[in-house]
N, C-alpha and C positions, 0 to 999 in steps of 0.2 A: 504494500500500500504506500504510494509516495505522499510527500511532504504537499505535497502540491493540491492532493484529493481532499486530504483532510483539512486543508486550509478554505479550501471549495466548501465543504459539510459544515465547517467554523463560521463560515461567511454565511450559510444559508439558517444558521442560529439552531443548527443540531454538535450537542456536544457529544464525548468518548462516554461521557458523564449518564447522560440523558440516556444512550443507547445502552448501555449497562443495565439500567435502570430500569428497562421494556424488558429486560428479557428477567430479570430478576421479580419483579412485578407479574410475569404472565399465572392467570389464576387466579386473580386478584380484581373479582367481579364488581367493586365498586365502583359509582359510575364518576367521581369525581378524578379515581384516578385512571380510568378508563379513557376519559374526557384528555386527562394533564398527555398519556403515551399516543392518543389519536393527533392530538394537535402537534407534539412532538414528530412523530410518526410521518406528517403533511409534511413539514420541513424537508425529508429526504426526500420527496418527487418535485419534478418539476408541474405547473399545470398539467399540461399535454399528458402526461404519465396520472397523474389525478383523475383524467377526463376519461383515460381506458381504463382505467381499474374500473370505474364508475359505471360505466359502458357493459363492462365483463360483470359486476354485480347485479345488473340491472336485469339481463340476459337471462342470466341463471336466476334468481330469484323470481324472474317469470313462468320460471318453470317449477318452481318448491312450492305452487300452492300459498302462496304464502303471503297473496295479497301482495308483489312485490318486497315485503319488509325482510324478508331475509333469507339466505342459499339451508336447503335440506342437507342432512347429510347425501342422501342414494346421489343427488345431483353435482356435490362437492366430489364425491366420489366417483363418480362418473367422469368428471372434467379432468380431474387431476388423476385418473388411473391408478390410483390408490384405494386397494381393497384388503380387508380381513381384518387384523390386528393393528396392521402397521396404520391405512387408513381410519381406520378409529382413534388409534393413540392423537396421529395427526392432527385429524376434524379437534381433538379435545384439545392440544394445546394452542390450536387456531384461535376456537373461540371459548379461552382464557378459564378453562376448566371447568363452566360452569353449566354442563351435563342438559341442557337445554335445549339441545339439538339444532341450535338457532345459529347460522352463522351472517352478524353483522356486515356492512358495509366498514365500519369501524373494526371491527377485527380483523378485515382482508388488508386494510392498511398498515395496521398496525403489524401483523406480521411481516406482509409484503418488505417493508421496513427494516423489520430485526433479520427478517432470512438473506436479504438482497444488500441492504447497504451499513450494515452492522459492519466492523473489524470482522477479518478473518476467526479469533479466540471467539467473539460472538457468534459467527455464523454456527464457529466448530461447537460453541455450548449449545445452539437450538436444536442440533443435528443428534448431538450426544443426547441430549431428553428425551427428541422424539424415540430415540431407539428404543427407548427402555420403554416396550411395546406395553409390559406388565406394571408399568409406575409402580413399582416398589423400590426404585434407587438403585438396583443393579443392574449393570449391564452385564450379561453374561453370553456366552458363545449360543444358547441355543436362540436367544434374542437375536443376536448379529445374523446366524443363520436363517430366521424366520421371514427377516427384513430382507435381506440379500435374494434368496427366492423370488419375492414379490418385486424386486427391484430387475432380477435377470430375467421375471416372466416378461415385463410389462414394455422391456425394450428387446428380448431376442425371439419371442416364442411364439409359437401358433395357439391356438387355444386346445391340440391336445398334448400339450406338451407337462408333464409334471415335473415336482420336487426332483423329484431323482437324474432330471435330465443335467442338473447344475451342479449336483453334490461334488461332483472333481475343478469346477471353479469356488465354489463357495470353501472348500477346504484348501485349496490352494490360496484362497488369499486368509481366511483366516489362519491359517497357520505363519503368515506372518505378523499376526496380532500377538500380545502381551497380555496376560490376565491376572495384575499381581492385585487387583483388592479381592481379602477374606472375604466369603459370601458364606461360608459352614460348609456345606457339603460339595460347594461349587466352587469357583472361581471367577470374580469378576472383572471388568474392564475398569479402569479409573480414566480419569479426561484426561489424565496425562499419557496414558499409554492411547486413548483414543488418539491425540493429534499426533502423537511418534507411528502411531499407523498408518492415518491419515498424509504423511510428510514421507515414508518410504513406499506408500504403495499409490499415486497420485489419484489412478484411476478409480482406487476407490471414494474418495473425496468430489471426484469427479460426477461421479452416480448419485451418492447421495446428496449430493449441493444442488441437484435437481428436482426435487421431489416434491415440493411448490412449483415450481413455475408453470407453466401452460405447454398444454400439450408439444414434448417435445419433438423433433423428425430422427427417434433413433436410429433410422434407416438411412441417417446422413453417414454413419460410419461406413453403409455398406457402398451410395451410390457418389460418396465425395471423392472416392478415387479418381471419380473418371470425370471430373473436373477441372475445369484447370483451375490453377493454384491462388489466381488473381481472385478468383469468384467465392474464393471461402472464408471470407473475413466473418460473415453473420449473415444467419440464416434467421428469417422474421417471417411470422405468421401474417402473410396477408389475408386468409380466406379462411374460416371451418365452418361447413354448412352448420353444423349443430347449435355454432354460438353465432352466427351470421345472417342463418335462412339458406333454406335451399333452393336460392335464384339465381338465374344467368344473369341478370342485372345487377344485383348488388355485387356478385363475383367480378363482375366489369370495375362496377364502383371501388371496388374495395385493391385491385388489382392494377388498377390503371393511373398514372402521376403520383406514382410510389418515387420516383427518382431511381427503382431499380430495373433494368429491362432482362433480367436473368429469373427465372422463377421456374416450382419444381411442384409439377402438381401430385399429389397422389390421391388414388382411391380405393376405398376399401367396398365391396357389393357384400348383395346381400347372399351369395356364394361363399362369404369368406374366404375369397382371395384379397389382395394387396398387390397395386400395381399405380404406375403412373408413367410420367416421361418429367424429364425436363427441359425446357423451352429457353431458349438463349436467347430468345426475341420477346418484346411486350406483346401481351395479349390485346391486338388492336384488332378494329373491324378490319375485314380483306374477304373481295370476291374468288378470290383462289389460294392455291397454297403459298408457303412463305416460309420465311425461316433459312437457319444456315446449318453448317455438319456440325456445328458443336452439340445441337440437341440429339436426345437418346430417348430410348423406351426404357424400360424396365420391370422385373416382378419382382416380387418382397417373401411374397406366401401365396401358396405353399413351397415357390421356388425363389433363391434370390439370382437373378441373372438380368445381364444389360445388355441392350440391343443397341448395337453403334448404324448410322447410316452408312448402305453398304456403297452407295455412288449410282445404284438403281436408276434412281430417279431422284427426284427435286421436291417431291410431297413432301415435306417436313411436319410445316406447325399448319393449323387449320383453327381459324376462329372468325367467326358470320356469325350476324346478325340485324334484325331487322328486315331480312331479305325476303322476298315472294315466290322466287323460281326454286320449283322443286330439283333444279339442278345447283342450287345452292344453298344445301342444306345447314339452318341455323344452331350454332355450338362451336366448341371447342374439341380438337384433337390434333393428332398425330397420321402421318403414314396412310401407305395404299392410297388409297381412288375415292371419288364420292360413293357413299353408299356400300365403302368396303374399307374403310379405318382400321389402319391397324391398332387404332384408340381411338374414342372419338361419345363424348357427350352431350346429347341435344340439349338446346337451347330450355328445357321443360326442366331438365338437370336430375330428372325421374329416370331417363332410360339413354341409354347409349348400346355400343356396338366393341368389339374386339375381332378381327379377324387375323391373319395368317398375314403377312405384307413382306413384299419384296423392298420397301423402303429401307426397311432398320433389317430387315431378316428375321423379324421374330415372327413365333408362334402366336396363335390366340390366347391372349393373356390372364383369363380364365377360363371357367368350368365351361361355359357356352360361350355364343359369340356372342347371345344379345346381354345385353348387362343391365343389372337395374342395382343404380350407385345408394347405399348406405350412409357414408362418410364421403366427403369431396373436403379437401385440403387444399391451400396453394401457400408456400414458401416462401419470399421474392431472397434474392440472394444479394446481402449489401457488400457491395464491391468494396473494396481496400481505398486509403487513401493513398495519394500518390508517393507520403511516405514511406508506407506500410509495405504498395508493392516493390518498393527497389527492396524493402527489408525480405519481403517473400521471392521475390524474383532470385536475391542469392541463396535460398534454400531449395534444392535440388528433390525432386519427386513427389507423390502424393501426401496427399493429406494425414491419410494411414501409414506413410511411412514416417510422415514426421512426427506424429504421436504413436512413436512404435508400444506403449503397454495397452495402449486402446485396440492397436492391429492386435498384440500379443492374444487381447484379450478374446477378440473377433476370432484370432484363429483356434482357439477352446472350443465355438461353438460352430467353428465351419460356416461363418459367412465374410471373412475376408473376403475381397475381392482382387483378384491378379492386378494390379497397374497396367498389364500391356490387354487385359481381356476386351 
């Protein structure tokens, strides 16, 4: 953390003091000092970030029943892909222990806060609490293991993937854990061996520093190799039907004078399969195809494989709209010909198409060809500053090669992806 940041957080009238103070306080349902850590809590966002958080409560609490006043648990759960033990632990120390099942407007900030712009020692104390799935004050290895599951289901697995598929990575990293607090029969973790675990084993610090935020693109590990290197500074949710709506229009809205023209759409049907492309061009209206070689296809589940353009042909990216000729059909895709997509999403954002395409070479990218979308995601990918690229530019190969314990860890579960595939 530079001298520089915290001078920034000094200026915005949040102290080391104050954020100490939120996380020492959480559980502490009283509403004056609930009041003193919200207003605090404001201090660390800018409006703009105030205004989505706001946006993102508003959403979900339309959906909790709840008269708007406030997120369900099933719905907390559902967004943040936090289920069982660990999403309970979670939802309770969200909103401030007090078993209500209510979670505030004021307690998504107020976390948002301690979890995102706390010191490092603070993030590491919110992380170390949640763990302790059984709130009795010990962290002990079957906690770490029970968390670590839910953590490798939620970013590597299909849905029939179980426990046991992870046990050779979950003992692999805790066995580089330390468990010198007395627990009686057991042994437990202290926060100091927490962060000496956290500090030699990154990736896992990496995993768990995630467990708040919004839905992430775990499948960035698998399709960022095949990016180039300029394009991977930050990956930003511009679209998720679920918090958005499932419209072509607002997917335009939401997608269009982003300032980024790289974006990565993926979808999940109601097949459970997972597939997408990414699109190196803005999704602008166009009477025909468009786009350049750098965009791909791809599947996620049940297979992870990427479909580069073979030089076929020039169908690339595909997005109409507003148009009347049934020879120009309204939506978004990828590949092949009108009417035979090797991806491709009507305009209704209900149903779409997968075929076989000579574009990219891929297969039909699930179970049938016609598809009827679930989930629709879009990513925009914020490019580097000009800084940043000379900094990336002299760092030679993929994304995964340059976070080699994240590849390391990819390749436990078999879905690295080759650099030259």
């Amino acid at each position: 953390r530079s001298i520089k940041q915290i001078i920034q957080e000094q200026n915005r009238g949040v102290t080391l003091s104050e954020k100490k103070e939120d996380i020492e306080n959480m559980g502490n349902s009283n509403s004056s000092t609930v009041n003193h850590r919200f207003t605090s809590a404001c201090r660390a966002f800018t409006q703009k970030k105030l205004e989505d958080l706001k946006s993102l409560f508003v959403s979900l609490a339309s959906q909790s029943q709840s008269n708007d006043s406030y997120v369900s648990y099933p719905l907390f759960q559902a967004y943040f892909g936090l289920s069982g033990s660990l999403g309970e632990r979670m939802f309770d120390m969200v909103t401030q222990h007090r078993k209500d099942g209510k979670l505030t407007y004021e307690d998504l900030v107020i976390a948002k806060a301690t979890y995102e712009k706390g010191t490092d020692d603070e993030i590491a104390e919110f992380i170390y609490q949640t763990l302790d799935v059984n709130a009795n004050g010990v962290l002990t290895r079957s906690d770490l293991e029970l968390v670590l599951v839910v953590v490798f289901k939620s970013v590597f697995s299909t849905t029939e993937s179980s426990t046991s598929d992870y046990k050779e990575m979950v003992d692999a990293l805790l066995n580089a854990a330390s468990f010198s607090k007395s627990t009686g029969d057991d042994r437990g973790m202290s926060f100091e061996d927490f962060r000496s675990w956290c500090s030699h084993v990154p990736t896992v610090r990496k995993f768990l520093g995630s467990l708040l935020t919004p839905p992430s693109p775990e499948y960035a590990w698998h399709i960022g190799g095949a990016l180039p290197h300029h394009e991977l500074e930050e990956w930003k949710l511009l679209y998720h039907s679920s918090l958005h709506g499932q419209s072509f229009n607002t997917f335009l809205g939401h997608t269009s004078n982003t300032g980024m023209s790289a974006s990565v759409l993926v979808i999940k049907d109601r097949e459970g399969c997972v597939y997408g492309g990414y699109a190196s061009q803005p999704w602008e209206r166009h009477s025909d195809f468009y786009g350049d070689m750098k965009s791909f296809l791809f599947q996620l589940n049940p297979e992870a494989s990427i479909f580069r353009p073979t030089g076929a042909n020039t169908n690339i990216q595909w997005c109409a709209t507003n148009f009347t000729s049934e020879n120009i059909p309204n939506g978004i895709g990828f590949g092949g010909k009108i009417n035979h997509f090797g991806l491709f999403i009507s305009s209704s954002f209900d149903q779409g198409q997968t075929f076989s395409c000579t574009t990219f070479g891929s297969p039909s990218l699930s179970k049938t060809s016609r598809i009827q979308p679930e989930v629709i995601e879009c990513w925009g990918i914020v490019q580097a500053s000009n800084e940043l690229d000379t900094q990336h530019n002299a760092i030679k190969g993929t994304v995964l090669e340059r976070f080699k314990e994240d590849r390391n860890m990819l390749k436990l579960v078999g879905m690295a992806s080759n650099s030259n595939e």
